[in-house]
N, C-alpha and C positions, 0 to 999 in steps of 0.2 A: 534432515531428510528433505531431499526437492516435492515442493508441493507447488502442481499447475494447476490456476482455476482461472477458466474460459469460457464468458457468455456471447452469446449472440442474441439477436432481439425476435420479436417478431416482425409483422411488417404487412404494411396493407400498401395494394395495388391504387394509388392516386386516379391513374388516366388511362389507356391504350389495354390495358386487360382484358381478354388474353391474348393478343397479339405476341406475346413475346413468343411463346412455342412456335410463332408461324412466320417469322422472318419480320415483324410487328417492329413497333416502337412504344414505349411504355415508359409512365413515369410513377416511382415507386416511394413510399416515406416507412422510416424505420419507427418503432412504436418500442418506446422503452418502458409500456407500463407494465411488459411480457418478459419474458426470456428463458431459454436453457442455458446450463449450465453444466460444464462436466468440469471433472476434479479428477487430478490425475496424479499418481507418485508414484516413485521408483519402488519398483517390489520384485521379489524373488523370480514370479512366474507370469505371465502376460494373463493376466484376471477383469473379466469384465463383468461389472456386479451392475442388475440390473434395478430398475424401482419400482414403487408402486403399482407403476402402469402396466410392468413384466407378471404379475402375479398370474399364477398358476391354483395358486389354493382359495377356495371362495366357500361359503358356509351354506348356499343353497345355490340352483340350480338359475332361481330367479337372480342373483347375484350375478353369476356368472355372466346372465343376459345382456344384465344391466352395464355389465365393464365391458363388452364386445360393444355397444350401443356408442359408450363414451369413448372408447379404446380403440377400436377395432380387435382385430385377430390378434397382431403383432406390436408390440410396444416399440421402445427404442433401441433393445440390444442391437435388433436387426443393423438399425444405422449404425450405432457405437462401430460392431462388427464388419459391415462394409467397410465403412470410412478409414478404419487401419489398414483393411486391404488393401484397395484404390489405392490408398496413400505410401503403402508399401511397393506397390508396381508402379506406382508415377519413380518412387527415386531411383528403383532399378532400373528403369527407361533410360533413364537422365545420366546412369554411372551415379548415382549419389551415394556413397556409402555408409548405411548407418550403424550408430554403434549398438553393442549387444546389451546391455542392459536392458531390464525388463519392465513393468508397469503396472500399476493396478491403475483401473477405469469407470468411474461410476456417473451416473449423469441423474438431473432431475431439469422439469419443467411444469412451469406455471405458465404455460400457454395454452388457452384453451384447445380442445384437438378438437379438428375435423371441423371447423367454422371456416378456412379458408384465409389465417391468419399465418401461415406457413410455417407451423409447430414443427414439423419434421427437419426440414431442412437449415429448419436454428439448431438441432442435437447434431447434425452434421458439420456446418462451420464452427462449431463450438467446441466439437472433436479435433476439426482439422486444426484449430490454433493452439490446440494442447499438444497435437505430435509435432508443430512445427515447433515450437518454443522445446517440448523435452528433446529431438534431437536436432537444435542447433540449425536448422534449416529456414530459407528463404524460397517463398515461390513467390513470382511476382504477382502482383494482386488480380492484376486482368484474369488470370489464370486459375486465381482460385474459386470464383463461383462457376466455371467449366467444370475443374474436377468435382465438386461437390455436387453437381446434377448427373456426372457419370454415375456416383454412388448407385444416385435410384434409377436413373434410365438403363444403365450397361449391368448394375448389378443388383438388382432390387427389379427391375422389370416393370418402372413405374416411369410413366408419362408424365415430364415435368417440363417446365422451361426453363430459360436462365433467371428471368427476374428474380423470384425469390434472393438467389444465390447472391446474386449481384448487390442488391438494396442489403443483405446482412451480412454480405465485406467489406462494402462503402462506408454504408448505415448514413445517416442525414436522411439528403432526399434529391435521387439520382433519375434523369431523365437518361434512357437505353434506347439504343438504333439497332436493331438486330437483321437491318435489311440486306441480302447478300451480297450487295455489291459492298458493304461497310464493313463485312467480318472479317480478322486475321486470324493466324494460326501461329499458335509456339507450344513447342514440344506437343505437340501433337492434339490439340487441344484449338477450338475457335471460340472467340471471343467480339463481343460488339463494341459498340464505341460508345463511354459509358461519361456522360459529363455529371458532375457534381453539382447542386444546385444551392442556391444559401436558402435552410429554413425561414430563415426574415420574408422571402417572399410569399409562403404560405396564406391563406386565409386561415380565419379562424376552421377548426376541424373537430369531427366527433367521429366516433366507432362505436357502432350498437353491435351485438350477436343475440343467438337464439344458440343456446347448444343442444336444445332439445330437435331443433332442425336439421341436422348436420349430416352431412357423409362425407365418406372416403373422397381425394382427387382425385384418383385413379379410376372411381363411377364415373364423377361430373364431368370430367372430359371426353371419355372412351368415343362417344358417338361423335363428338365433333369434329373430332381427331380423322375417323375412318371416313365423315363425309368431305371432309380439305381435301384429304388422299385423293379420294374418288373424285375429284376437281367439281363437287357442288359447287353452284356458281354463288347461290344465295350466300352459302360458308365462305366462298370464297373471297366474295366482293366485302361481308362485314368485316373481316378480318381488314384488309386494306382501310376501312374506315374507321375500325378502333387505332392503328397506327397513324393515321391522318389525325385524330381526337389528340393522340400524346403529342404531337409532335408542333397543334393550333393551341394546345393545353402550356406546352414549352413559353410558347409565345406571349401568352398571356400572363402567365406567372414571373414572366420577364418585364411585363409590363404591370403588376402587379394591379390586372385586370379583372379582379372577382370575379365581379357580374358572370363577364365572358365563362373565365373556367368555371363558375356554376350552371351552366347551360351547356357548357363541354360534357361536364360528367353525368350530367342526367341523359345526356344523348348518347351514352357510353351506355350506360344500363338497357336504353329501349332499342338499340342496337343488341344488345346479350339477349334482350326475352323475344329479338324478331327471331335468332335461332337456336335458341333453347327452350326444351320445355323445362321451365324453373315449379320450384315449390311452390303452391299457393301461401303459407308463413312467411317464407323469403321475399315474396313478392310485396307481400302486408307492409313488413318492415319497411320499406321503399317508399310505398306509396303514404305512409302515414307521416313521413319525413316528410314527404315533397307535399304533402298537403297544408303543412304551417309556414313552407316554403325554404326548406332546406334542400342543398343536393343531395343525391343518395343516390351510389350504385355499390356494387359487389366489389370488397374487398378482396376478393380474392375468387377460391371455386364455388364459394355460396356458406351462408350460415351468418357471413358478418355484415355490414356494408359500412360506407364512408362515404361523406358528407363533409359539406360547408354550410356555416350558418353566419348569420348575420353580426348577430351581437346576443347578448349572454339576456337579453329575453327570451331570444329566439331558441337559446338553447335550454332556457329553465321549461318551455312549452313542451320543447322538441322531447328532454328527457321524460317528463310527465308522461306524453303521450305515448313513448317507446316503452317505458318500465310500465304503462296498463298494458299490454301485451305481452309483457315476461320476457320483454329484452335485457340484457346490462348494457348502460352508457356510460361512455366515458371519453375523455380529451385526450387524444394519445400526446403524448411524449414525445419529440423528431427530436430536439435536442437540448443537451441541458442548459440552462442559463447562466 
């Protein structure tokens, strides 16, 4: 019997975050200490069996709370179920014809949710490269972190960018120009100009989360979203500076310039709290990093952050002081050795 099994990572935001929704420039590292996974084999009737997360039945009402808290509303079906759609009308676009055999579908993940580690969008590429391999299909790469954000923006009704998508096609660690004079189009679909970076150039790195901190993306963004629209200037001018941050962050990681990119990404963060009102825990996390003098901004839409630190004193301190606050640390993983 064909048996497909397909991960994708998680993946924290380096530099330029959130620029990428906004015609930005961002540079992004995959974290392999996370991932989804889905499992896929030929079956009778097209079956999408969901997990843990999907549960419906709960023993008290306080239960229930509590998996909405961690959860949200909706688990992963939702994606599984997109993602064959999406992926069904991109081959019909294309004339692609696929064959009729059928599939069962099931996914898990050990990525924390809702910290801004981009849990969702790993159960979505990790879908996409089960139907590409079950039927025999090629998209070209550029192309597949596009479809995989139509998922949630065109079909799920969620505000996302490309980066995620991008950084868990690549995976390493991908510096993105999303600026519009840079984007092309194929099959119907736009895409940035996405260069590959070598992990060797990295600084040493850590990832703390709070998951008691967390919310939906589709919160943390909403207002910032509607004020760009509305051509706020304050929204408008950071954004151009978080793209300026990836692109002096490029630079320096080519010159494998520390110092520099740790002065980069802390002006990344105090750039995000001049227009956000963040959590006061989120905020904790950050400043107690940058108090033994590590970098520390937002991984992503809040709940996690990332940093550079010096040398493995600075991170026996930095952990100390992150886990008396009831964070988890950890060294993520960009590639394996």
């Amino acid at each position: 019997m064909l048996l497909i099994r397909k991960r994708a990572y998680a993946r924290a935001g380096l530099i330029g975050n959130p620029s990428d929704g906004y015609h930005g420039k961002t540079i992004s590292v995959i974290v392999r200490n996370f991932f989804a996974q889905v499992v896929l084999y030929e079956w009778d009737r097209v079956e999408i069996i969901g997990s843990d997360e999907d549960q419906s039945r709960f023993r008290s009402v306080g239960e229930l709370v509590q998996d909405v808290k961690l959860h949200g509303y909706y688990g992963g079906v939702r994606l599984v179920k997109a993602t064959i759609k999406k992926f069904a009308e991109y081959c019909r676009a294309q004339k692609i014809e696929l064959h009729r055999r059928n599939f069962s579908i099931r996914y898990q993940s050990n990525i924390p949710r809702q910290v801004g580690l981009a849990g969702s969008s790993a159960i979505i590429v990790a879908t996409l490269r089960s139907l590409l391999d079950f039927y025999y299909i090629d998209i070209p790469l550029e192309i597949q972190p596009s479809l995989a954000r139509a998922v949630e923006t065109e079909e799920l009704g969620i505000a996302a960018g490309l980066q995620d998508r991008v950084i868990q096609v690549y995976e390493g660690a991908v510096y993105m120009d999303f600026a519009r004079q840079r984007l092309c189009e194929k099959a119907g679909y736009e895409y940035g100009v996405y260069e590959r970076l070598d992990p060797a150039l990295l600084p040493p790195l850590y990832i703390a989360y709070k998951d008691t901190v967390s919310e939906p993306t589709e919160v943390f963004h909403n207002d910032i979203r509607e004020r760009y629209k509305r051509g706020d200037e304050t929204v408008v001018r950071a954004m151009a500076k978080f793209a300026d941050l990836a692109f002096e962050g490029r630079t320096a990681l080519l010159a494998k310039d520390h110092h520099q990119l740790t002065r980069l990404m802390n002006d990344n963060f105090d750039t995000r709290r001049s227009i956000y009102e963040l959590p006061k825990a989120q905020i904790e996390m950050v400043e107690v990093a940058r108090s033994i003098g590590a970098s520390a901004k937002f991984a992503g839409s809040g709940g996690a952050i990332i940093g550079s630190y010096a040398n493995e004193e600075m991170f026996a301190h930095l952990r100390d002081r992150l886990r008396a606050i009831d964070c988890v640390v950890l060294k993520p993983i960009v590639a394996f050795s």
